[in-house]
TORSE-142337 format. One record per residue (C-alpha): residue in one letter; chain; residue number from 1; x, y negated, z. Coordinates in steps of 0.1 Angstrom, whole numbers, always signed. Layout:
N
+------+-----+-----+-------+-------+-------+
! type ! mol ! seq !    c1 !    c2 !    c3 !
+------+-----+-----+-------+-------+-------+
!    a !   A ! NUM !     X !     Y !     Z !
...
+------+-----+-----+-------+-------+-------+
//
This chain:
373
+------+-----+-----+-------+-------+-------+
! type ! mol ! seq !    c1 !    c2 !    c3 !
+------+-----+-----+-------+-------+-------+
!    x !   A !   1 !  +361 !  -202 !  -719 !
!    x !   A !   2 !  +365 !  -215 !  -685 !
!    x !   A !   3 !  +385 !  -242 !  -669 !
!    x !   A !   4 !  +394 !  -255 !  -636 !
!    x !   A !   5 !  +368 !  -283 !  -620 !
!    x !   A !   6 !  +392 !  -308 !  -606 !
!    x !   A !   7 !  +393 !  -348 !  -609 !
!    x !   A !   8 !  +413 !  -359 !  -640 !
!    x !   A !   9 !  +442 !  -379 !  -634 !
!    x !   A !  10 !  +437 !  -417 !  -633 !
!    x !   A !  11 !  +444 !  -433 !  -667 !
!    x !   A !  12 !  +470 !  -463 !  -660 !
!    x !   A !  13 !  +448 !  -489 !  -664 !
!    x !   A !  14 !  +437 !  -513 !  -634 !
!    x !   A !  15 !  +407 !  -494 !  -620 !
!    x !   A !  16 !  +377 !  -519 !  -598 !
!    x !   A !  17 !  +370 !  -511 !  -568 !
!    x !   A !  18 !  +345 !  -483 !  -566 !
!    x !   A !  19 !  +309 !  -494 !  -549 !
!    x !   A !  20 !  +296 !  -480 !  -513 !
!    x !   A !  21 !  +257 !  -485 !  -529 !
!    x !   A !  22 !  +225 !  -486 !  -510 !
!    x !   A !  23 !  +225 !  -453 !  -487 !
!    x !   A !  24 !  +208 !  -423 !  -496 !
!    x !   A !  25 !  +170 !  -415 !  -491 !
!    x !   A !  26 !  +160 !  -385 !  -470 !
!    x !   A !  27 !  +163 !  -357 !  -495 !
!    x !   A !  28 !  +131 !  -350 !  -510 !
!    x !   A !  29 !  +114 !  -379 !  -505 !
!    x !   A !  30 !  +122 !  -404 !  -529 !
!    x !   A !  31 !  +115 !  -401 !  -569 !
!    x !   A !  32 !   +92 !  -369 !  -563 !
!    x !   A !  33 !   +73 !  -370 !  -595 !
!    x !   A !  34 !  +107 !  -366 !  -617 !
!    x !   A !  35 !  +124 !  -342 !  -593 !
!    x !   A !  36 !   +95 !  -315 !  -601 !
!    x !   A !  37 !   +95 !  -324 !  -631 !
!    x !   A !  38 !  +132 !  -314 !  -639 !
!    x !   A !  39 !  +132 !  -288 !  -611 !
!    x !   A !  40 !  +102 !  -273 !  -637 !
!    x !   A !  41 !  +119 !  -277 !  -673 !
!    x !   A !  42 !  +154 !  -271 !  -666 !
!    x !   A !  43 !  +172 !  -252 !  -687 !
!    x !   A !  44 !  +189 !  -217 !  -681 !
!    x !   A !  45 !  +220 !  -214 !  -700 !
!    x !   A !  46 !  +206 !  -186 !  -726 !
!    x !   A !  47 !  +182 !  -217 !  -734 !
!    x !   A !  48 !  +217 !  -241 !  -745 !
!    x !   A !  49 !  +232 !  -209 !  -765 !
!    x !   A !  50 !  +194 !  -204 !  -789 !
!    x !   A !  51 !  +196 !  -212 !  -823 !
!    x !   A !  52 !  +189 !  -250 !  -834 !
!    x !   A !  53 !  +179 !  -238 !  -873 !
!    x !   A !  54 !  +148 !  -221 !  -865 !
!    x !   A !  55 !  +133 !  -249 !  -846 !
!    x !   A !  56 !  +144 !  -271 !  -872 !
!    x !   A !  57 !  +130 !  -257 !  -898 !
!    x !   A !  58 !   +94 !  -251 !  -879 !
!    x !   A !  59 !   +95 !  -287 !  -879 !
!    x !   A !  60 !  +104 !  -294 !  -911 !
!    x !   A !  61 !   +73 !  -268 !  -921 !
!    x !   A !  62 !   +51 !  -290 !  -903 !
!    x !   A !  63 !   +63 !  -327 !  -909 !
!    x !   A !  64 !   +81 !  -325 !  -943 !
!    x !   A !  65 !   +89 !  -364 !  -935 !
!    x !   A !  66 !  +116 !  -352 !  -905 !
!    x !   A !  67 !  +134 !  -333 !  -932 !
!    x !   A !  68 !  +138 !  -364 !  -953 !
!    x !   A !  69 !  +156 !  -380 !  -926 !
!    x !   A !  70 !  +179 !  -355 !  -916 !
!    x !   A !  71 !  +203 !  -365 !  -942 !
!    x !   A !  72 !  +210 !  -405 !  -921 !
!    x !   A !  73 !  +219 !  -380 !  -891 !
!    x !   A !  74 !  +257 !  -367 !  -885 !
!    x !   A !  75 !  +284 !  -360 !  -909 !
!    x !   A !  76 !  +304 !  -389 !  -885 !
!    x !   A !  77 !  +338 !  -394 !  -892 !
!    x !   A !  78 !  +368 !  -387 !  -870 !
!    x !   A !  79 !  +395 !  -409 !  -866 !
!    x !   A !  80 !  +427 !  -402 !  -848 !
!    x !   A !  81 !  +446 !  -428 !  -826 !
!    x !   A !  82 !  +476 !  -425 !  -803 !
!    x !   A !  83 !  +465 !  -419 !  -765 !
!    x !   A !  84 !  +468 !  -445 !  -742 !
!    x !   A !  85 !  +511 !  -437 !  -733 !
!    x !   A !  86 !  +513 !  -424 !  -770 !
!    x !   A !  87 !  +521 !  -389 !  -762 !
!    x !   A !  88 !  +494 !  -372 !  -782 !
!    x !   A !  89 !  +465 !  -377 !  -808 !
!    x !   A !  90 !  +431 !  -382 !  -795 !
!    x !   A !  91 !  +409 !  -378 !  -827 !
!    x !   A !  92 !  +376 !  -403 !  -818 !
!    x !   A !  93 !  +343 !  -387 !  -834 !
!    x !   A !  94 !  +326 !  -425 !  -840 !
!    x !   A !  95 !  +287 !  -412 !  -836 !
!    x !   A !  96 !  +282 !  -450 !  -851 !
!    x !   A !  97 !  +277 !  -439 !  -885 !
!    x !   A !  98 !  +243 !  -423 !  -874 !
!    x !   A !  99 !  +215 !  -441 !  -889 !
!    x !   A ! 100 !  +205 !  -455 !  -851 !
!    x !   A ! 101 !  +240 !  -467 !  -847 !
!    x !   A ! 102 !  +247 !  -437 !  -823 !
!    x !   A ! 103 !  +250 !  -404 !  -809 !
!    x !   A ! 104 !  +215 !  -407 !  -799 !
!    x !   A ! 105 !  +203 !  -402 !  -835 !
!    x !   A ! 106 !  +208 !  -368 !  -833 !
!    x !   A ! 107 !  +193 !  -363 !  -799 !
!    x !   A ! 108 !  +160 !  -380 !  -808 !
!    x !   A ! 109 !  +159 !  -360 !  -841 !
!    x !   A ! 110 !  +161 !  -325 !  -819 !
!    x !   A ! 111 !  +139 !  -340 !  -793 !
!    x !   A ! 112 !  +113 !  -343 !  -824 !
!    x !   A ! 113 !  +122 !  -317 !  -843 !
!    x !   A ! 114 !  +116 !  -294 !  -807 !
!    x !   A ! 115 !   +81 !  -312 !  -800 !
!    x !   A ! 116 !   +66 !  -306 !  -832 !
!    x !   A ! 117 !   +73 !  -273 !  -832 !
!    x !   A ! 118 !   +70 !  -263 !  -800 !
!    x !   A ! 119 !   +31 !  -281 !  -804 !
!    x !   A ! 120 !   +22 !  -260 !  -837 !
!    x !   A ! 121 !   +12 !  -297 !  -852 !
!    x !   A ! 122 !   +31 !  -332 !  -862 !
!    x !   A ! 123 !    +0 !  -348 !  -841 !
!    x !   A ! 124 !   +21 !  -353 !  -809 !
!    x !   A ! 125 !   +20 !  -383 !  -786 !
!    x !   A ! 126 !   +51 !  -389 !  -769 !
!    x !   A ! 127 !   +64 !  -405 !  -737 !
!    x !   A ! 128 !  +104 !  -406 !  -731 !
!    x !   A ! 129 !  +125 !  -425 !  -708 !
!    x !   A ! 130 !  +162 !  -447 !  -719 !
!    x !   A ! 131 !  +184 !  -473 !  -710 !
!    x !   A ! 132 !  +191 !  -479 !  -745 !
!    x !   A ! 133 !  +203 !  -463 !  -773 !
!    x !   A ! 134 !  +179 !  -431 !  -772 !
!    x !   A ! 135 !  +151 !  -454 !  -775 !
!    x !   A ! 136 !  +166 !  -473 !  -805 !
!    x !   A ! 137 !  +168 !  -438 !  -822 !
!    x !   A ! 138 !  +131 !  -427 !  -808 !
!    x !   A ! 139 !  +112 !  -460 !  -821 !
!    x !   A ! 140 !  +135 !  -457 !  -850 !
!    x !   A ! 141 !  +125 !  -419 !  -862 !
!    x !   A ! 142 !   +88 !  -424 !  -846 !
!    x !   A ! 143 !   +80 !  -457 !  -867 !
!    x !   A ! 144 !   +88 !  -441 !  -899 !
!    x !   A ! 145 !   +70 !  -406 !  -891 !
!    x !   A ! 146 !   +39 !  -424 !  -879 !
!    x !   A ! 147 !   +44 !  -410 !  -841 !
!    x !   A ! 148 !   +27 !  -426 !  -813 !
!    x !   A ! 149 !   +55 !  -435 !  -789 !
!    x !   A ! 150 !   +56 !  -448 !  -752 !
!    x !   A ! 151 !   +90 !  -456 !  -738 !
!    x !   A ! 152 !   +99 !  -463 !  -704 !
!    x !   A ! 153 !  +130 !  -485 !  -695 !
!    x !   A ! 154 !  +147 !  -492 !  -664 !
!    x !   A ! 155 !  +140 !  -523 !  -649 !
!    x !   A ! 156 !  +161 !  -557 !  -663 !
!    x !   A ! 157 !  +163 !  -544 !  -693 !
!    x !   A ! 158 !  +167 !  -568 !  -723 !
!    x !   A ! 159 !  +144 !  -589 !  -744 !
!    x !   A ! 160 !  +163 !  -580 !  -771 !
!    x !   A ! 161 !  +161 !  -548 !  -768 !
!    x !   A ! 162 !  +119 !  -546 !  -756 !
!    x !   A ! 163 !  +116 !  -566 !  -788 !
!    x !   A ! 164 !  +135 !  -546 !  -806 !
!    x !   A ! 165 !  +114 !  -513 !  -797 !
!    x !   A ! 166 !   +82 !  -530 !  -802 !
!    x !   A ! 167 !   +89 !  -538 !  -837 !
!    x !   A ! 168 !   +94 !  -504 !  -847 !
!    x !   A ! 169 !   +60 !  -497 !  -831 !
!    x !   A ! 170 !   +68 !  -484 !  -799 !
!    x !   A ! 171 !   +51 !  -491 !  -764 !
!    x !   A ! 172 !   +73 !  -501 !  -738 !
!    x !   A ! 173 !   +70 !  -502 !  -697 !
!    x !   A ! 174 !   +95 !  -511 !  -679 !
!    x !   A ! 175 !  +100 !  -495 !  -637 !
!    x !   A ! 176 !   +99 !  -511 !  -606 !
!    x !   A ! 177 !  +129 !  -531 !  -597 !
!    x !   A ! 178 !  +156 !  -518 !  -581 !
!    x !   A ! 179 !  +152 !  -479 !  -589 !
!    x !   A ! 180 !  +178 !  -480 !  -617 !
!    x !   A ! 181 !  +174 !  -453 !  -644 !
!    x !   A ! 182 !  +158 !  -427 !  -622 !
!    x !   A ! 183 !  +129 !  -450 !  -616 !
!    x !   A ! 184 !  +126 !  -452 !  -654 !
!    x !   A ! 185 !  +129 !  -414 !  -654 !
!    x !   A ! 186 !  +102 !  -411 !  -629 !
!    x !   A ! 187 !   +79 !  -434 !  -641 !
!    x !   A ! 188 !   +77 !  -414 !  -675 !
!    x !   A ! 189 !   +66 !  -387 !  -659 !
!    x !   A ! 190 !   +39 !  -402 !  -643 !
!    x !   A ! 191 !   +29 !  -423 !  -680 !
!    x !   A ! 192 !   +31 !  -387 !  -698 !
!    x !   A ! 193 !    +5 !  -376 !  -672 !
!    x !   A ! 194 !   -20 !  -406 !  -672 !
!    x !   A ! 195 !   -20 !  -405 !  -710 !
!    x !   A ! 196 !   -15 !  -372 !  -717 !
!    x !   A ! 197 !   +13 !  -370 !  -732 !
!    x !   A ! 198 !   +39 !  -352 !  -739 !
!    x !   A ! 199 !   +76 !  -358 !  -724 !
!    x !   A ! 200 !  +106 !  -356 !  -741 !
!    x !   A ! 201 !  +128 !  -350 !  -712 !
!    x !   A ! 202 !  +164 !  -355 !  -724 !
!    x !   A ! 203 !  +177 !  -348 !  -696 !
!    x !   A ! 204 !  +162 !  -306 !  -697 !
!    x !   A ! 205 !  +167 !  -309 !  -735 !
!    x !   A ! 206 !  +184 !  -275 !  -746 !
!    x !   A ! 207 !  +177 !  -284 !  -780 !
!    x !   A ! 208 !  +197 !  -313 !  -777 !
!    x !   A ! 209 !  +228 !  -290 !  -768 !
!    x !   A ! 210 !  +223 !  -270 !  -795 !
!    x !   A ! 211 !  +223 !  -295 !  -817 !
!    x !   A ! 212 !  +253 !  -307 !  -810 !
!    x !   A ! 213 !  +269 !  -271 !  -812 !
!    x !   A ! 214 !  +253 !  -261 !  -848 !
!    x !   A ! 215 !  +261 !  -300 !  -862 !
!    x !   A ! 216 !  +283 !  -320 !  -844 !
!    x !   A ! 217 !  +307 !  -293 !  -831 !
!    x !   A ! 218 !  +307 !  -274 !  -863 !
!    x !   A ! 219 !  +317 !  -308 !  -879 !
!    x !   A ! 220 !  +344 !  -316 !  -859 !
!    x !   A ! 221 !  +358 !  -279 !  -862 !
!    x !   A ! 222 !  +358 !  -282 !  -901 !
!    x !   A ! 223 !  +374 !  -317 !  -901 !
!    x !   A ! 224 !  +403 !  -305 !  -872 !
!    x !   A ! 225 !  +411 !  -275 !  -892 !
!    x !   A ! 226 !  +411 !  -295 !  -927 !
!    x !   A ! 227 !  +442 !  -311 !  -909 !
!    x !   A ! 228 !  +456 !  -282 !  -892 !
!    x !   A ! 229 !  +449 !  -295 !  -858 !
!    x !   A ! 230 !  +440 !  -277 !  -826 !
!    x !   A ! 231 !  +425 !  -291 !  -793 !
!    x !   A ! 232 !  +438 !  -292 !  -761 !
!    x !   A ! 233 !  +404 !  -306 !  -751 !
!    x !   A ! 234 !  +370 !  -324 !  -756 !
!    x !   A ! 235 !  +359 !  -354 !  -736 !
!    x !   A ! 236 !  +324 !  -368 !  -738 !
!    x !   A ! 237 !  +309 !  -392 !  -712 !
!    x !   A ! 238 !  +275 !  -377 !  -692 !
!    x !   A ! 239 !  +240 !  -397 !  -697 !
!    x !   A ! 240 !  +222 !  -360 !  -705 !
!    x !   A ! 241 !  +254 !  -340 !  -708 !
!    x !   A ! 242 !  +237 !  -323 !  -743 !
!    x !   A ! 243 !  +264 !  -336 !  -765 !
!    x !   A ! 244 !  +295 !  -330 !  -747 !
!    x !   A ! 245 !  +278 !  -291 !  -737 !
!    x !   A ! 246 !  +274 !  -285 !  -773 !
!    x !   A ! 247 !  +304 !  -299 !  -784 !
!    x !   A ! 248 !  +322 !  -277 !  -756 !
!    x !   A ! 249 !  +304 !  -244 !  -768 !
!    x !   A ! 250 !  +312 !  -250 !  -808 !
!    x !   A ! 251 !  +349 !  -263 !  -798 !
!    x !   A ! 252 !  +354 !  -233 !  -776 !
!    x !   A ! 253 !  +344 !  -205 !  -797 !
!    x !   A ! 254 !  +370 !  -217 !  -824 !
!    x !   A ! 255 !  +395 !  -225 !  -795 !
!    x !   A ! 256 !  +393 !  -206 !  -762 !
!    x !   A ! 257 !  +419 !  -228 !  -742 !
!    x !   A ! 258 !  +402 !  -264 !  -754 !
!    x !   A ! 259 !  +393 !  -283 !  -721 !
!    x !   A ! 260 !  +359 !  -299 !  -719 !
!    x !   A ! 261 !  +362 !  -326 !  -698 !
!    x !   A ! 262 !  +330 !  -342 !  -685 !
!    x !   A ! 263 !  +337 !  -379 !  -681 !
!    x !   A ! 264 !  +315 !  -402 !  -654 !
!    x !   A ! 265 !  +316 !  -433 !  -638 !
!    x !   A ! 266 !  +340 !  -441 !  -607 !
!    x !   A ! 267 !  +306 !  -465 !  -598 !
!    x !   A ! 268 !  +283 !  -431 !  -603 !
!    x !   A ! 269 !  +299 !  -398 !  -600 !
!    x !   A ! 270 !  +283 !  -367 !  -612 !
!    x !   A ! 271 !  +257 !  -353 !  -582 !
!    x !   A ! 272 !  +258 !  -388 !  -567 !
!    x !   A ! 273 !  +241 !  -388 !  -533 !
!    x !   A ! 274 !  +233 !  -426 !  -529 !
!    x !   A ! 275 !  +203 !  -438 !  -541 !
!    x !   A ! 276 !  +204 !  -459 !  -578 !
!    x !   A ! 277 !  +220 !  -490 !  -580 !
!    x !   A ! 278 !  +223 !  -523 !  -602 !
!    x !   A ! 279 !  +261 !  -519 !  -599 !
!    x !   A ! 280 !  +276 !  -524 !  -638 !
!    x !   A ! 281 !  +292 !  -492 !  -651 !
!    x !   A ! 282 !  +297 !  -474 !  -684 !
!    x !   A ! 283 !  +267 !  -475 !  -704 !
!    x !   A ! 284 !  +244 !  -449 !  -708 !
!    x !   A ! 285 !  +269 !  -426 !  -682 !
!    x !   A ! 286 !  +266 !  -417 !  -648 !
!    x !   A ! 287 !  +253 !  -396 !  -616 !
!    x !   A ! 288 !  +214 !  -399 !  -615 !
!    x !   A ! 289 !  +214 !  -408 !  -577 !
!    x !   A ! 290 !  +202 !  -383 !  -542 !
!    x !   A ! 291 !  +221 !  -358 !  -551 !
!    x !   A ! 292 !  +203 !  -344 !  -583 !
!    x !   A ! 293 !  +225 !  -333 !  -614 !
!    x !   A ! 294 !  +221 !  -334 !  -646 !
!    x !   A ! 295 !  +207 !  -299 !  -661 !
!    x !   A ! 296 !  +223 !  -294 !  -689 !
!    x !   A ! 297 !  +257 !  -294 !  -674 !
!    x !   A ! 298 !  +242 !  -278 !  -640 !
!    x !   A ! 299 !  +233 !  -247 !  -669 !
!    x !   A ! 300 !  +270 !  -238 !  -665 !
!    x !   A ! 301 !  +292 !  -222 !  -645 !
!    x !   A ! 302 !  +305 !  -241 !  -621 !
!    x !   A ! 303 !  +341 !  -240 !  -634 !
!    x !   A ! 304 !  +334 !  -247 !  -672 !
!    x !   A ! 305 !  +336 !  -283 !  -669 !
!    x !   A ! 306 !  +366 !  -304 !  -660 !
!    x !   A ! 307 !  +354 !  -336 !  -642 !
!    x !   A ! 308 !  +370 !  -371 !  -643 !
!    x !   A ! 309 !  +359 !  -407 !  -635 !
!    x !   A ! 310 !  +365 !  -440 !  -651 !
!    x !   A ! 311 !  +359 !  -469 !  -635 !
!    x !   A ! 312 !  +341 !  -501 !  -657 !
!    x !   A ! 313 !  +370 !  -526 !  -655 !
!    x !   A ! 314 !  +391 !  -494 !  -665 !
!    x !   A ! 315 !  +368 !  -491 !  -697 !
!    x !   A ! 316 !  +363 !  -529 !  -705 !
!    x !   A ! 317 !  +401 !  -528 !  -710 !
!    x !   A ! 318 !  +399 !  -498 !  -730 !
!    x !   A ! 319 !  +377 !  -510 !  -753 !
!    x !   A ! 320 !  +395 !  -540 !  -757 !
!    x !   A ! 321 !  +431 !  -522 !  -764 !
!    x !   A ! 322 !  +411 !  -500 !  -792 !
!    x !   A ! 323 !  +398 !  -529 !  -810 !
!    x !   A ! 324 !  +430 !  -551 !  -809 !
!    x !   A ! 325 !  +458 !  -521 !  -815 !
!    x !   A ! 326 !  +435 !  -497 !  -837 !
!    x !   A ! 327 !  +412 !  -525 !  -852 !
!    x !   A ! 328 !  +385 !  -501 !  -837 !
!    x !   A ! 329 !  +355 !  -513 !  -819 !
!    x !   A ! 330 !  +341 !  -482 !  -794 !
!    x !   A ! 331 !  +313 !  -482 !  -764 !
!    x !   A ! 332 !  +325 !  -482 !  -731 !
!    x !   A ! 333 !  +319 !  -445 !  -726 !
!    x !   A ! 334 !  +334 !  -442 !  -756 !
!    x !   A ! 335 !  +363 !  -459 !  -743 !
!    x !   A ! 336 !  +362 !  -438 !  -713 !
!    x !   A ! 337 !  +362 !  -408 !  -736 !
!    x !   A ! 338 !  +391 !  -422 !  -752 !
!    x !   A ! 339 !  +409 !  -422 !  -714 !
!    x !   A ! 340 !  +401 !  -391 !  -702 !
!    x !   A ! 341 !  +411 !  -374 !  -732 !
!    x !   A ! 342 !  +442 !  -398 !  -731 !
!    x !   A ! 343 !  +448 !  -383 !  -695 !
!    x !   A ! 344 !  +449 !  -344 !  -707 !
!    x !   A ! 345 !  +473 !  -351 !  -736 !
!    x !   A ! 346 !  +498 !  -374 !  -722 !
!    x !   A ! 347 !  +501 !  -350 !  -688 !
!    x !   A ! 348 !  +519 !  -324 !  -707 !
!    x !   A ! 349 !  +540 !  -317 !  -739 !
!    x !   A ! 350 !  +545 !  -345 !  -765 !
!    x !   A ! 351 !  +519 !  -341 !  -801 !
!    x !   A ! 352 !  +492 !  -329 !  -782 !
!    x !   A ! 353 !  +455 !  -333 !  -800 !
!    x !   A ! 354 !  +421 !  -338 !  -779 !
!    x !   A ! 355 !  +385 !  -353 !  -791 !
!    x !   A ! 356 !  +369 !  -379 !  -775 !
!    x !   A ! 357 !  +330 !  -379 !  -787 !
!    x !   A ! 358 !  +326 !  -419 !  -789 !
!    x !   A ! 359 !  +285 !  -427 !  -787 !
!    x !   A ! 360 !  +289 !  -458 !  -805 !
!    x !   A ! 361 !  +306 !  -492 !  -809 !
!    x !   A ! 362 !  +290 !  -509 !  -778 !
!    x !   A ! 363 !  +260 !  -528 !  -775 !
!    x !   A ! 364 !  +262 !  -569 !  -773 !
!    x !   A ! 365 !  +263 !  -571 !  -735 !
!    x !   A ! 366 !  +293 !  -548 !  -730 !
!    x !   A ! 367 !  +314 !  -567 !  -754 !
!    x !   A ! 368 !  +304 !  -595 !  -741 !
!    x !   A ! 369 !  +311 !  -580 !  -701 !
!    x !   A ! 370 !  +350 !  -568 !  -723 !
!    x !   A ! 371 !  +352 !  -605 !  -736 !
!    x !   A ! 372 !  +349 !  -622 !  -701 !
!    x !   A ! 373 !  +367 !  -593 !  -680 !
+------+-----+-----+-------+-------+-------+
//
């Protein structure tokens, strides 16, 4: 499957005005401990295509416990509703019903399921990095297997949510201020070094992607086709890029012409040269800053993925209209999911069907941001 890489069209929705940000660094020098540390693990696209099941089941071999929990993870429903000028179907896979309250359930379950196997033992210690929902789901899964867990978050980062972590058992470090996510990303690496441990590293996570294609593409195949439905695309907002990759490979093998469509932030656009910034955006979206890119989508050719941006006023409304007209309550990337797969159906013939992977129904602060917008 390929498609043309070319900005989607602009949703009609008032769009904010899109943020200059602190100028770049000299490449090379800033972040350095992270940018080896990706340049080393990333993945090669023969790593997103392995089979998920093997791994699995190692892991399952050696921590009977992870298999007990499998059954909280996936099985989502999806739920069709109009696109935003009600020229097509965009079917919404709400990744809410996860046990975590997100997508992120099924990433920290392969991010465990690949670490115990991959270490021949379930005695692992563990470091990871996350804005949010990914360490939910990690302190989640690691307080009731017994792991020993060290997150890192990005600086100004809630009580609530530090709290939150450290009930579940987790330790939690937080990075120097302004460095936005990447200074979370690269502070992990250097706490995985000083306490030898190991990182999860999301962001290189191949199993992640196939994940996603064995489970969550293969589910929204079977529920599409139980209703006679076909594609015309499948929209996913970028944090890692492992859902919306595997999602793209399941989707495409069963459709050839389906569209994946690689939503981003107007505020951080994917390969974004200026350095991190405190600039609001779509949670858990978004360019990681100097120019790096995300490895998983990187993995592909450059013309698989479609690329469109969605500015954070844009997806405060969105999620607003969804609640009110479809009594459904979606994240802002969902709701930016929601638009660009809105975009691709309502450009062409009436009746047309995309997907729009929504992570979950929003944390309190963006529906508080939507409420005051």
């Amino acid at each position: 499957m390929t498609t043309a890489v070319r900005p989607g069209p602009e949703p009609a929705l008032a769009a904010g005005p899109e943020s200059a940000g602190p100028e770049p660094a000299a490449p090379g020098t800033a972040f350095a401990d992270i940018r080896r540390v990706l340049a080393d693990r990333a993945p090669a696209l023969a790593d997103l295509t392995r089979a998920f099941a093997p791994l699995e089941a190692e892991a399952h071999r050696l921590l009977p416990r992870l298999a007990a929990l499998r059954p909280g993870i996936g099985d989502t429903p999806l739920v069709p509703v109009p696109s935003l000028a009600g020229r097509g179907t965009v079917w919404l896979k709400t990744e809410a019903a996860n046990t975590s309250g997100s997508v992120k359930s099924r990433t920290a379950y392969a991010l465990l399921c690949a670490a115990v196997a991959q270490a021949g033992s379930p005695r692992v210690r563990l470091a990871e990095y996350s804005g949010g929902s990914l360490a939910v789901a990690l302190a989640e899964l690691c307080g009731q297997l017994g792991l020993d867990l060290h997150l890192v978050l990005p600086y100004g980062a809630s009580e609530r949510l530090v709290g939150q972590l450290r009930r579940q058992g987790a330790q939690t470090t937080t990075a120097r201020e302004g460095t936005g996510f990447l200074g979370s990303m690269d502070e992990a690496v250097r706490v995985a070094e000083r306490e030898d441990r190991h990182l999860l590293l999301q962001h290189c996570a191949a199993e992640g992607a196939a994940l996603h294609r064995e489970h969550t593409g293969a589910e929204i195949i079977g529920q599409l086709s139980g209703y006679g439905v076909e594609p015309v695309a499948v929209a996913a907002a970028v944090g890692t890029g492992g859902s919306l990759a595997g999602a793209a490979m399941a989707l495409g093998s069963a459709w050839p012409d389906c569209r994946p469509l690689a939503v981003f932030p107007t505020e951080a656009v994917y390969g974004d040269e200026r350095a991190p910034d405190g600039v609001r955006r779509m949670s858990g979206t978004g360019g990681l800053g100097h120019g790096l890119r995300q490895p998983l989508i990187a993995a592909f050719p450059q013309d698989f993925f479609s690329f469109t941006a969605i500015a954070y006023p844009q997806a405060l409304q969105a999620m607003r209209h969804l609640r009110r007209e479809h009594g459904i309550a979606v994240s802002g990337s969902g709701a930016g999911a929601w638009l660009g797969a809105s975009a691709e159906v309502d450009q062409g013939p009436r009746g047309r069907n995309a997907v729009a992977v929504v992570a979950s129904r929003g944390t309190i602060e963006e529906w508080e941001h939507a409420a005051g917008s």
